[in-house]
Z-matrix of the N, CA and C atoms (Angstrom, degrees):
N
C 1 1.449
C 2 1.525 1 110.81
N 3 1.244 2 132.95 1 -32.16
C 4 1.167 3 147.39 2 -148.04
C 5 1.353 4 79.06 3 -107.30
N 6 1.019 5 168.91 4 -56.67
C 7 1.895 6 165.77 5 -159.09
C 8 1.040 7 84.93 6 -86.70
N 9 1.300 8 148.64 7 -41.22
C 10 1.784 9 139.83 8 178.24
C 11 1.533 10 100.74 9 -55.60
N 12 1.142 11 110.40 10 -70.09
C 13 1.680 12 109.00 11 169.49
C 14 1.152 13 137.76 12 -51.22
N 15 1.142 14 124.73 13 -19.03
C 16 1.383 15 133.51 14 152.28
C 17 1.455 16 106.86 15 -90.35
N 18 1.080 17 150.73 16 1.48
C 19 1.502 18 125.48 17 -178.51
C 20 1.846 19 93.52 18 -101.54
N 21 1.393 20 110.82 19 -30.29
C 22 1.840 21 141.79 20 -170.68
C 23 1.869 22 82.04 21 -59.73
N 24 1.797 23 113.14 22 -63.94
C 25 1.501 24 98.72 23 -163.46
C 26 0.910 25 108.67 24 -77.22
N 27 1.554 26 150.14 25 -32.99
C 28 1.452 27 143.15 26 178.13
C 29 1.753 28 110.55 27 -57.05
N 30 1.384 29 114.47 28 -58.29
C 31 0.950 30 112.08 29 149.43
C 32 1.680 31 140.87 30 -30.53
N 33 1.110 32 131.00 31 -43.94
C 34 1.633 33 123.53 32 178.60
C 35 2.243 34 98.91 33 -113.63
N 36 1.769 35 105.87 34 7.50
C 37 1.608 36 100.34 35 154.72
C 38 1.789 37 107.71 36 -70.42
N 39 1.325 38 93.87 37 -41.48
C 40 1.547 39 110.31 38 -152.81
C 41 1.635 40 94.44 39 -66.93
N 42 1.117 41 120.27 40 -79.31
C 43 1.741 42 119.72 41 157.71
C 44 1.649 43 114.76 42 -4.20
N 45 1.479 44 97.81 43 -56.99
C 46 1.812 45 89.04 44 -173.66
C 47 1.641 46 115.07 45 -73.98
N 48 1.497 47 102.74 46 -22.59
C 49 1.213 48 121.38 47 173.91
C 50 1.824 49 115.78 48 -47.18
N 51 1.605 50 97.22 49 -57.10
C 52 1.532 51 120.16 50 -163.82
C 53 1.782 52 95.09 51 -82.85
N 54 1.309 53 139.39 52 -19.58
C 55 1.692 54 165.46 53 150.70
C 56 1.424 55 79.91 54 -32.88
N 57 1.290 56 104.62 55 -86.34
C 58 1.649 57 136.79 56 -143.94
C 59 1.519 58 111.21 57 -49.79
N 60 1.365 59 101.01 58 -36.70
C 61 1.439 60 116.26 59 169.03
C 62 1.455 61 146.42 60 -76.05
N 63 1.989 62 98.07 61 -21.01
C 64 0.915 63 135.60 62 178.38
C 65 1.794 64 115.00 63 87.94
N 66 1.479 65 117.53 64 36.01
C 67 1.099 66 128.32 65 -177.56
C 68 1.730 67 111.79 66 -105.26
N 69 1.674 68 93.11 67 53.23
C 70 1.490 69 103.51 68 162.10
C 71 1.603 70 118.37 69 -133.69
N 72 1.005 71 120.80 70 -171.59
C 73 1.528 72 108.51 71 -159.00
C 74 1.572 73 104.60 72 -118.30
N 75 1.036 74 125.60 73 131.28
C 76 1.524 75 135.20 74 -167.42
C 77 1.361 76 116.93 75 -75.12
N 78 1.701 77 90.00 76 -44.08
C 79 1.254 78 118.68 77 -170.30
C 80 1.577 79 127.75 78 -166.32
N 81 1.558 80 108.60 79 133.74
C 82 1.598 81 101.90 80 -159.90
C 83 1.612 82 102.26 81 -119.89
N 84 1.618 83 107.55 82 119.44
C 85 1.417 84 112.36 83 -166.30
C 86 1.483 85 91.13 84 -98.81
N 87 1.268 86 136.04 85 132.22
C 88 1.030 87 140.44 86 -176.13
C 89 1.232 88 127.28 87 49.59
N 90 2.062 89 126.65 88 -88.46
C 91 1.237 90 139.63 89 137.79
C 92 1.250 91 103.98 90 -94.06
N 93 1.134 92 145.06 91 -1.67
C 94 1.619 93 133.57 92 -159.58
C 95 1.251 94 99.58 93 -112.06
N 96 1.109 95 114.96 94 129.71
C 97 1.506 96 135.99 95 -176.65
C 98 1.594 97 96.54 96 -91.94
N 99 1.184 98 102.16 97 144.55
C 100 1.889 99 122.51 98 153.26
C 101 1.425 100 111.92 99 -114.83
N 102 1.577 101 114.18 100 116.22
C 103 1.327 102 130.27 101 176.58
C 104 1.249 103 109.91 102 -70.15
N 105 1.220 104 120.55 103 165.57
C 106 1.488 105 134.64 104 -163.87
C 107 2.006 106 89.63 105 -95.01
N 108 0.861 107 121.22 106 -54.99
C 109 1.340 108 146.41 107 141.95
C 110 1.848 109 103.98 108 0.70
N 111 0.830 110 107.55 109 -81.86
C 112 1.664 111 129.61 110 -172.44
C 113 1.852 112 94.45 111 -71.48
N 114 0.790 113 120.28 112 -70.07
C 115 1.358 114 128.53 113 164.67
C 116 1.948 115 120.79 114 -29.18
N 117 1.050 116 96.15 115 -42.78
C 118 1.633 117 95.45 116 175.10
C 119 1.496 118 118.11 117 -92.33
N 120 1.606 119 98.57 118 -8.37
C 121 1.531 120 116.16 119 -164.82
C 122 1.936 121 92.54 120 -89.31
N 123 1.018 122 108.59 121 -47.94
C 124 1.654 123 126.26 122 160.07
C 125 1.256 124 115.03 123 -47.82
N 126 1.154 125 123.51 124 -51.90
C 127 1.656 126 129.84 125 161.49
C 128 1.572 127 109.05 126 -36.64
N 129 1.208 128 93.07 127 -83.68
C 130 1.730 129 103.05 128 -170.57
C 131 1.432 130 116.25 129 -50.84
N 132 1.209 131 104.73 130 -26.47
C 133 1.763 132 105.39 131 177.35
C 134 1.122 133 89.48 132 -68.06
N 135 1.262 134 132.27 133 -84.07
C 136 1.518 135 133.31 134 172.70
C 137 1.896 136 118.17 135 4.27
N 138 0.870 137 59.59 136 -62.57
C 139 1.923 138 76.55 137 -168.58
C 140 1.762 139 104.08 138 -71.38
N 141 1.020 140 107.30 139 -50.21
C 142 1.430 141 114.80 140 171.06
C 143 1.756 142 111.05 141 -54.07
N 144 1.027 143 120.59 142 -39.39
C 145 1.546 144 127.76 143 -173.00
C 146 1.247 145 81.17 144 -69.44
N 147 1.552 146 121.72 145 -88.88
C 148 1.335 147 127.74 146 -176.44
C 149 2.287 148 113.84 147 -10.31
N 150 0.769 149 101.12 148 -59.02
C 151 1.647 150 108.96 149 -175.24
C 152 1.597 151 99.88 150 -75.31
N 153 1.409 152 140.56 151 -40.23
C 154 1.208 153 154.98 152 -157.94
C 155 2.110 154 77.92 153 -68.71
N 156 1.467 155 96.78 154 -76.56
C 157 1.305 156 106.50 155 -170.94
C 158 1.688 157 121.11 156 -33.88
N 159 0.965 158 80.27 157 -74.58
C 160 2.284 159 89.65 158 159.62
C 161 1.438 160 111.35 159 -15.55
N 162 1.700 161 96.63 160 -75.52
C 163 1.450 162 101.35 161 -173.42
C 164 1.578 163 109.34 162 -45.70
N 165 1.266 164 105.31 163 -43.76
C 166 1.378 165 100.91 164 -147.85
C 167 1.947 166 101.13 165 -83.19
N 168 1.376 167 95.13 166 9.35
C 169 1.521 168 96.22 167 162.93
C 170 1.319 169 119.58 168 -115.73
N 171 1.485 170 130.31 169 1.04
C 172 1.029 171 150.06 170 -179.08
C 173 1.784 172 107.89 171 90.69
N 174 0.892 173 99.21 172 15.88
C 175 2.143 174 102.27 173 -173.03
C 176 1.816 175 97.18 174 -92.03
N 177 1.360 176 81.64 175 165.87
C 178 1.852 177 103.44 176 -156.62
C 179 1.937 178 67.25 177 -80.81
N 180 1.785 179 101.58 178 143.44
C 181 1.244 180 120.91 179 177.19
C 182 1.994 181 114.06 180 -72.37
N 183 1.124 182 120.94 181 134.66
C 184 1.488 183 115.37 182 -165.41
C 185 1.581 184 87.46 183 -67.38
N 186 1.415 185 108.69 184 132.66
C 187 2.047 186 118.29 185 152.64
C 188 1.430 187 92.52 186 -88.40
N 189 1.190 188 114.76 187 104.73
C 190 1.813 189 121.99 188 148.35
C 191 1.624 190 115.32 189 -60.45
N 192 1.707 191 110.99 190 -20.88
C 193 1.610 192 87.37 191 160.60
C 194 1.355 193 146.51 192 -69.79
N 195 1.506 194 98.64 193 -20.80
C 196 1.247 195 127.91 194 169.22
C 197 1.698 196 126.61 195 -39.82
N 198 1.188 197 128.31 196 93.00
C 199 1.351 198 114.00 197 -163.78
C 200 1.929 199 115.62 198 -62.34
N 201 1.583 200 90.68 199 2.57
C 202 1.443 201 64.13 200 163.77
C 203 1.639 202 137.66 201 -106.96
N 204 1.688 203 101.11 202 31.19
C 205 1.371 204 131.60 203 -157.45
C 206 0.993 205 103.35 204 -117.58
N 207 1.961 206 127.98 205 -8.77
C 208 1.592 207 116.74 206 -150.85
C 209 1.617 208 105.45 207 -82.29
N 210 1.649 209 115.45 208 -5.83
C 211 1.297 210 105.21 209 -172.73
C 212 1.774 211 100.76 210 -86.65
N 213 1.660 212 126.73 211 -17.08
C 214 0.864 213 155.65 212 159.43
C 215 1.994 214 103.83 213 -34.08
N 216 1.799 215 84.80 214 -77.61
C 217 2.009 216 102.79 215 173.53
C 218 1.448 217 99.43 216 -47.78
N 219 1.667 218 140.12 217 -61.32
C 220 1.507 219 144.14 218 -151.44
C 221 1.265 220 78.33 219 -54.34
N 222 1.843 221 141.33 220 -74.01
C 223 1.321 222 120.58 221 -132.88
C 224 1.346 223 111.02 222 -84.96
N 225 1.201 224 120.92 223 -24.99
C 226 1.591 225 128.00 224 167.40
C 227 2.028 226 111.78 225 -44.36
N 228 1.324 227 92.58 226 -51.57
C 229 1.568 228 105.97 227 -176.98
C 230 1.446 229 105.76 228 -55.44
N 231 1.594 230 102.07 229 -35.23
C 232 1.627 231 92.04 230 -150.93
C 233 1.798 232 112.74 231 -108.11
N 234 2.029 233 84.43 232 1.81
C 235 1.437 234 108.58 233 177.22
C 236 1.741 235 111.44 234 -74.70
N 237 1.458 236 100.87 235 -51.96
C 238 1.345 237 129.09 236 -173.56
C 239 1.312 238 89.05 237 -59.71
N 240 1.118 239 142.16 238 -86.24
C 241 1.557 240 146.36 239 -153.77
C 242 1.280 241 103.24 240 -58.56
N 243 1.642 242 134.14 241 -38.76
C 244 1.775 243 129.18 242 170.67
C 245 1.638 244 88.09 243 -59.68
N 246 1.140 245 131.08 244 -69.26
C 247 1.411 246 126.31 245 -159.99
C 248 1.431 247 115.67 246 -41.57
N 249 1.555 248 116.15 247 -58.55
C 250 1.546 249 123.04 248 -179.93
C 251 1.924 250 83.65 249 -58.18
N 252 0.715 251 131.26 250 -94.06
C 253 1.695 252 136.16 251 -159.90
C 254 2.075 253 104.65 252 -17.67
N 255 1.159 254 97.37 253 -45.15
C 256 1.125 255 101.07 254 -168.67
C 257 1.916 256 103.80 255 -68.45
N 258 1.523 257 96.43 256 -56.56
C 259 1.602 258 101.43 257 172.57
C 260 1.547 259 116.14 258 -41.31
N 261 1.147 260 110.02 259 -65.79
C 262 1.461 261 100.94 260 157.61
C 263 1.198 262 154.96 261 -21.49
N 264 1.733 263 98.75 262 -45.97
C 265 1.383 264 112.35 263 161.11
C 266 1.511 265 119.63 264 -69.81
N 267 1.136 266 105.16 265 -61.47
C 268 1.889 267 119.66 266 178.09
C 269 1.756 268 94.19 267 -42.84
N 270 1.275 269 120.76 268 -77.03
C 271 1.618 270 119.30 269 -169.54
C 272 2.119 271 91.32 270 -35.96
N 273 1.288 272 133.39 271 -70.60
C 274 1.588 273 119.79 272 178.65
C 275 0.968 274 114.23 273 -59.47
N 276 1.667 275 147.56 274 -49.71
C 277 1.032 276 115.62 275 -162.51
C 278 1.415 277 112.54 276 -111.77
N 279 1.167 278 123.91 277 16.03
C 280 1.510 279 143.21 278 151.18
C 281 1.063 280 121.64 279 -63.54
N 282 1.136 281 122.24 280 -27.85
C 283 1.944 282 125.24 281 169.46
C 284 1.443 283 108.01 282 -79.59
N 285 1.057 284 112.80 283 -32.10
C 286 1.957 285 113.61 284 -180.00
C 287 1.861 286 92.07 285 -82.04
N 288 1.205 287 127.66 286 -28.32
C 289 1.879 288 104.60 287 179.84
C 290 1.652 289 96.60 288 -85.44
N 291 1.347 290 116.47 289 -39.09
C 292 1.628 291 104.07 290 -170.39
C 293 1.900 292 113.73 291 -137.15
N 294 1.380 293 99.07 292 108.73
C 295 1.495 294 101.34 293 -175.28
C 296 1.459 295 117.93 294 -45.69
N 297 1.366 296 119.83 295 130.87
C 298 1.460 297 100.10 296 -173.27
C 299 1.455 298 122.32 297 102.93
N 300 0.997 299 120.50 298 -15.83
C 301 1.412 300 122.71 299 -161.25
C 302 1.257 301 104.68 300 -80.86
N 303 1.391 302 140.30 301 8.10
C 304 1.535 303 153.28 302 161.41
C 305 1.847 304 97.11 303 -78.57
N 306 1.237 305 109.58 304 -56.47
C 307 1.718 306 115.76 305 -159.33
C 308 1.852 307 91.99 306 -81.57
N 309 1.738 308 126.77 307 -48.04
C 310 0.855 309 124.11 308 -159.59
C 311 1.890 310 99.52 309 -62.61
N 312 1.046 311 109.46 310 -30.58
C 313 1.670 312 125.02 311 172.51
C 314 1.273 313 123.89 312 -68.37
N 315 1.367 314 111.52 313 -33.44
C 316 1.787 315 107.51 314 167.95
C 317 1.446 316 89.35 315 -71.88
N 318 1.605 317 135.67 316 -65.37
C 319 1.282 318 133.28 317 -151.48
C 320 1.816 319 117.71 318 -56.30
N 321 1.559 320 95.33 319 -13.40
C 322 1.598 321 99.02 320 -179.21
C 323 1.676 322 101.72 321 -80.42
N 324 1.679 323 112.77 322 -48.43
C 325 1.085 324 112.40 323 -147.95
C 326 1.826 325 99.18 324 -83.12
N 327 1.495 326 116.44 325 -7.10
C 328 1.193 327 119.04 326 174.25
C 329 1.795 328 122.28 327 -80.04
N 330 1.672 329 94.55 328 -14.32
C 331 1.797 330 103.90 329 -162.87
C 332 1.608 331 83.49 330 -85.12
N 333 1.763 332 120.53 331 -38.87
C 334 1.398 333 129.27 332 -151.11
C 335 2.071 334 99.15 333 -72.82
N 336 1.615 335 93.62 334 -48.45
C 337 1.568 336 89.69 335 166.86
C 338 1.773 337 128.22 336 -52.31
N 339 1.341 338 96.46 337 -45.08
C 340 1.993 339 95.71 338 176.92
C 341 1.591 340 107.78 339 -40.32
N 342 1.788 341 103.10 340 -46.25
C 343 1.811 342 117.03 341 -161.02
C 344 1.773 343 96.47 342 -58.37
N 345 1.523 344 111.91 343 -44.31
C 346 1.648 345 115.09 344 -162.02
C 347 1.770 346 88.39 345 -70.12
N 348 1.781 347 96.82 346 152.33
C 349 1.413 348 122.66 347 173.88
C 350 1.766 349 89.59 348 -95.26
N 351 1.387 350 132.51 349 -56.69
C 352 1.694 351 113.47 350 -179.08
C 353 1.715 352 99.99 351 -147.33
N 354 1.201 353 87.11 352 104.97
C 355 1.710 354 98.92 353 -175.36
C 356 1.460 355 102.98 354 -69.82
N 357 1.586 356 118.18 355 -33.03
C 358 1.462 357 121.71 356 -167.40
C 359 1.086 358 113.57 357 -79.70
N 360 1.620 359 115.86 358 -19.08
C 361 1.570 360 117.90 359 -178.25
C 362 1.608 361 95.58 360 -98.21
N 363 1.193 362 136.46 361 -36.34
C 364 1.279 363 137.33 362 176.98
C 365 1.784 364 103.85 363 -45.31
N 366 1.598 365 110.75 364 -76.78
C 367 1.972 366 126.28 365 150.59
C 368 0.803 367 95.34 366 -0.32
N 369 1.713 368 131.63 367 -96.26
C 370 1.381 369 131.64 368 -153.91
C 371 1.788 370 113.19 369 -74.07
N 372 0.995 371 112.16 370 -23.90
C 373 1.663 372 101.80 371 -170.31
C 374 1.875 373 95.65 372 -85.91
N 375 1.144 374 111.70 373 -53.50
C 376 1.687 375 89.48 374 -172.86
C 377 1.432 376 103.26 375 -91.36
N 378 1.550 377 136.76 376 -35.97
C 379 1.426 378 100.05 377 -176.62
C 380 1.721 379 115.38 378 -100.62
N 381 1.079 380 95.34 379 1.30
C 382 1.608 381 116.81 380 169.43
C 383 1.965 382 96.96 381 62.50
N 384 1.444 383 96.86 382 58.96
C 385 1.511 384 102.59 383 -176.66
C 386 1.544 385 96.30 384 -131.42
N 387 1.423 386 122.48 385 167.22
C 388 1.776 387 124.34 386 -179.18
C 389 1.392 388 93.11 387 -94.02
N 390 1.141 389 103.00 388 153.33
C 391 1.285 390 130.66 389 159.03
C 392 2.056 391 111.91 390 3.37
N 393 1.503 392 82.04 391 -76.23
C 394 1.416 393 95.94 392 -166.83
C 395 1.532 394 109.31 393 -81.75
N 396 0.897 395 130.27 394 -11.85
C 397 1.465 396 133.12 395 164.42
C 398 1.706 397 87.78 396 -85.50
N 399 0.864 398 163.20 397 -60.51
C 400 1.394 399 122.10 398 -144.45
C 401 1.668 400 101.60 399 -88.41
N 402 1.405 401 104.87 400 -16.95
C 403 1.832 402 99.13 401 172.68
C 404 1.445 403 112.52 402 -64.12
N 405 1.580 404 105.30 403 -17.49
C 406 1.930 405 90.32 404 -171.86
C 407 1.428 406 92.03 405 -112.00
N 408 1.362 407 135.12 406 -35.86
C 409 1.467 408 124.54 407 174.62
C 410 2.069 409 115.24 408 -63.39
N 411 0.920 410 97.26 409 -38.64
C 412 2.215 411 111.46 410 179.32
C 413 0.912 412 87.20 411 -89.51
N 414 1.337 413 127.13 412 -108.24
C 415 1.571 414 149.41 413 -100.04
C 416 1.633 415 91.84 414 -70.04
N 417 1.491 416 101.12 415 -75.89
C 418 1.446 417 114.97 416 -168.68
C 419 1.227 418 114.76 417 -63.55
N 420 1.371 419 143.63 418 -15.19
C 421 1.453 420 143.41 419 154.69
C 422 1.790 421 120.24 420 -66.44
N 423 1.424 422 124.88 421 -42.20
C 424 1.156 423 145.31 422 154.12
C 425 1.634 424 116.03 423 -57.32
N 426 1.319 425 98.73 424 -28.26
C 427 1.903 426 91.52 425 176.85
C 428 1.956 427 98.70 426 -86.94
N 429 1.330 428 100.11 427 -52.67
C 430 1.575 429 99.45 428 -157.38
C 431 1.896 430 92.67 429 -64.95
N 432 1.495 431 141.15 430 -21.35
C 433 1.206 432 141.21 431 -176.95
C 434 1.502 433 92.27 432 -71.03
N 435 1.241 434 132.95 433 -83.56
C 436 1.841 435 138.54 434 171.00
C 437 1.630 436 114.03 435 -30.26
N 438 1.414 437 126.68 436 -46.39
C 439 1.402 438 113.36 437 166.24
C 440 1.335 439 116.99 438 -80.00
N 441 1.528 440 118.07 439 -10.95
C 442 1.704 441 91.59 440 169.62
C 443 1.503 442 102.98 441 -103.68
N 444 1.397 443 138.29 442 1.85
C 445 1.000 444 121.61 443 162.72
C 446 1.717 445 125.89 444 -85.19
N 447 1.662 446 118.84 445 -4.02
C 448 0.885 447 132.61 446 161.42
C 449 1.750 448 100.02 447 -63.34
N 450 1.142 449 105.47 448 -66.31
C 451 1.784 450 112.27 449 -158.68
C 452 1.693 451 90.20 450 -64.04
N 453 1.055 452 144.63 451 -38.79
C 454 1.453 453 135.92 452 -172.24
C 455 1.842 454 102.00 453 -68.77
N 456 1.461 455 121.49 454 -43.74
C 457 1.731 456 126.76 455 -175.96
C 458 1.840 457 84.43 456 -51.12
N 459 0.953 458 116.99 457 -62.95
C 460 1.470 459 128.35 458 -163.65
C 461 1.614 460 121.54 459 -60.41
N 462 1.282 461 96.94 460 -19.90
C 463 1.490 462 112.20 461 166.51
C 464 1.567 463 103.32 462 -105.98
N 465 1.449 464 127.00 463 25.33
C 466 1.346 465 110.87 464 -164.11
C 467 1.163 466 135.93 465 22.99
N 468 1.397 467 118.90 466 47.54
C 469 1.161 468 116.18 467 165.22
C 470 1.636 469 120.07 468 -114.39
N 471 1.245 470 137.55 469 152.31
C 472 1.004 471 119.93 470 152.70
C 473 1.578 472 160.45 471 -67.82
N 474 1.578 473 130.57 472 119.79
C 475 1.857 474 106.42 473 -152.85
C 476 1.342 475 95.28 474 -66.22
N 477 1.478 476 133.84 475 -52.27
C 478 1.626 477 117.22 476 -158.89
C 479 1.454 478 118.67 477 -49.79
N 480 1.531 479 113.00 478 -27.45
C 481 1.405 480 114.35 479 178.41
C 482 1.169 481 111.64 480 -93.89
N 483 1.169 482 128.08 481 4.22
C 484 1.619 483 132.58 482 -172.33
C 485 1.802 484 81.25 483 -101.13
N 486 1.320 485 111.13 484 -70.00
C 487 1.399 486 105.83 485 -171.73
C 488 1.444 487 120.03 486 -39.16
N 489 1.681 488 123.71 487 -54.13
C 490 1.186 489 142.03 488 -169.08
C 491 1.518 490 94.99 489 -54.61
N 492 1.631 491 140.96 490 -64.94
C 493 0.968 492 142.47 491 169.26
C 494 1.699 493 112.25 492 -38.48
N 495 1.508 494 123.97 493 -73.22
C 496 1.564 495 111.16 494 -161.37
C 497 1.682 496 97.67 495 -60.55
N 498 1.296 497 123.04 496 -11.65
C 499 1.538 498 115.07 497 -162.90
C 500 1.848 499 90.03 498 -78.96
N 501 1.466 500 119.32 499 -48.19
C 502 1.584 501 112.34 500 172.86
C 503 1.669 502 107.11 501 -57.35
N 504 0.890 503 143.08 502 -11.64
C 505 1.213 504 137.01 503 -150.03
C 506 1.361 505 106.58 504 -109.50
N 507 1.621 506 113.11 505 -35.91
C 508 1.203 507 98.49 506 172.26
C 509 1.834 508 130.24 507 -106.89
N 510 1.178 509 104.01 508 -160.52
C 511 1.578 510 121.13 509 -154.27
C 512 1.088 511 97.70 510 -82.83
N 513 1.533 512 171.94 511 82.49
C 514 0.838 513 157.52 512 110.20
C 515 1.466 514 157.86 513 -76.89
N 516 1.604 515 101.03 514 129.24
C 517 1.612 516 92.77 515 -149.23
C 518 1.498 517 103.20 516 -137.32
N 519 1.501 518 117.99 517 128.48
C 520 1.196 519 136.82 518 173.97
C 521 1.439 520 132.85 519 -73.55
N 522 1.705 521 99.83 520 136.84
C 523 2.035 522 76.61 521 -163.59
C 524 1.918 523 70.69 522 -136.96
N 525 1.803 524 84.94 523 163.70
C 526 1.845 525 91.37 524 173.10
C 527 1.571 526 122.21 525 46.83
N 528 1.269 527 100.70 526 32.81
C 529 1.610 528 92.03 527 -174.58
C 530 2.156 529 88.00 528 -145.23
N 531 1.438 530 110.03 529 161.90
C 532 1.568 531 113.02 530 179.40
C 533 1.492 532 116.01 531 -108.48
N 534 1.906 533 98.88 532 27.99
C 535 1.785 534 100.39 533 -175.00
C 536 1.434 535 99.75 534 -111.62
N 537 1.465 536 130.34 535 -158.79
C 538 0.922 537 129.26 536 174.41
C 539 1.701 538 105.75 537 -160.55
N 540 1.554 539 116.43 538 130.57
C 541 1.517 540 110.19 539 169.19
C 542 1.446 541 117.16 540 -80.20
N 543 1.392 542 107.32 541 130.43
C 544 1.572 543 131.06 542 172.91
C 545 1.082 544 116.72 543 -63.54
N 546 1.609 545 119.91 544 -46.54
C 547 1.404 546 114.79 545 -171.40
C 548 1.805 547 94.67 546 138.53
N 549 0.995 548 89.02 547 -6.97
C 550 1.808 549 91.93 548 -162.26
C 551 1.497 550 110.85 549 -161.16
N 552 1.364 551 120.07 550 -19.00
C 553 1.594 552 105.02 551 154.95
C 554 1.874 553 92.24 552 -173.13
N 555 1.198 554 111.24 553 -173.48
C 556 1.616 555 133.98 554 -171.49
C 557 1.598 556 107.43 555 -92.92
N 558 1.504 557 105.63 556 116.61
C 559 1.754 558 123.05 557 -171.01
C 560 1.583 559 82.56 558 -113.44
């Protein structure tokens, strides 16, 4: 009984541990989970672009702590989380409209790196993300969205209605969070 209780507390430390870190899932698009983790990491880029942008127009940078910004924070939150949801979808149901569209997507986002003089200093100065987070949060979401909307023009079809459809179509379900999916984006 006493090894039950100790295997019980290491067990639900370790949990609060993997909690604590944000290594739980926000949201589960099909089988693919969205971490809470990835999700806040999406945030801050967000928010960071947002202030990057300002500057770079000379405007006073938005404080999102500011309560008078929080309706400002709601759409970022609820932008970021449609966006990951959506990526999600396109990466599944983007391989059934265009074979390849995993490899044709590294090969975009690899031709787009040769073009950049410092992608890593670009990463960190406007979305204030490393390297490798902004290749899987930017790069690779923006390539696989542009190559399947290339291969859909070419199939005459349209992406917004291709998108709008697989987004009803699929499974998605929200956990730990106070929004709810519509069918078509995050309320």
């Amino acid at each position: 009984m006493k090894t039950l209780l100790i295997i019980m507390s290491v067990v639900l430390f370790g949990l609060f541990i993997l909690a604590s870190a944000g290594f739980y899932p926000v949201a589960i698009v099909g089988t693919t989970p969205i971490f809470a983790k990835t999700w806040q990491k999406a945030e801050d880029a967000a928010k960071n672009f947002e202030i990057a942008q300002a500057r770079a127009r000379g405007a006073e940078p938005v404080d999102f702590s500011l309560a008078e910004n929080r309706e400002l924070l709601l759409e970022v939150k609820l932008g970021t989380l449609t966006f990951l949801i959506e990526d999600a979808i396109i990466r599944q149901k983007g391989e059934e409209a265009v074979d390849g569209l995993g490899t044709l997507s590294r090969e975009r986002v690899i031709e787009a790196l040769r073009e950049s003089s410092d992608p890593e200093g670009a990463a960190r100065a406007v979305y204030g993300l490393s390297f490798n987070d902004f290749r899987g949060l930017v790069l690779m979401p923006q390539a696989r969205r542009d190559v399947l909307k290339e291969a859909l023009i070419e199939k005459n079809q349209d992406f917004d209605i291709w998108l709008l459809e697989a987004k009803k179509e699929a499974s998605v379900r929200l956990m730990f969070v106070p929004f709810k999916w519509s069918g078509e984006e995050i309320q």
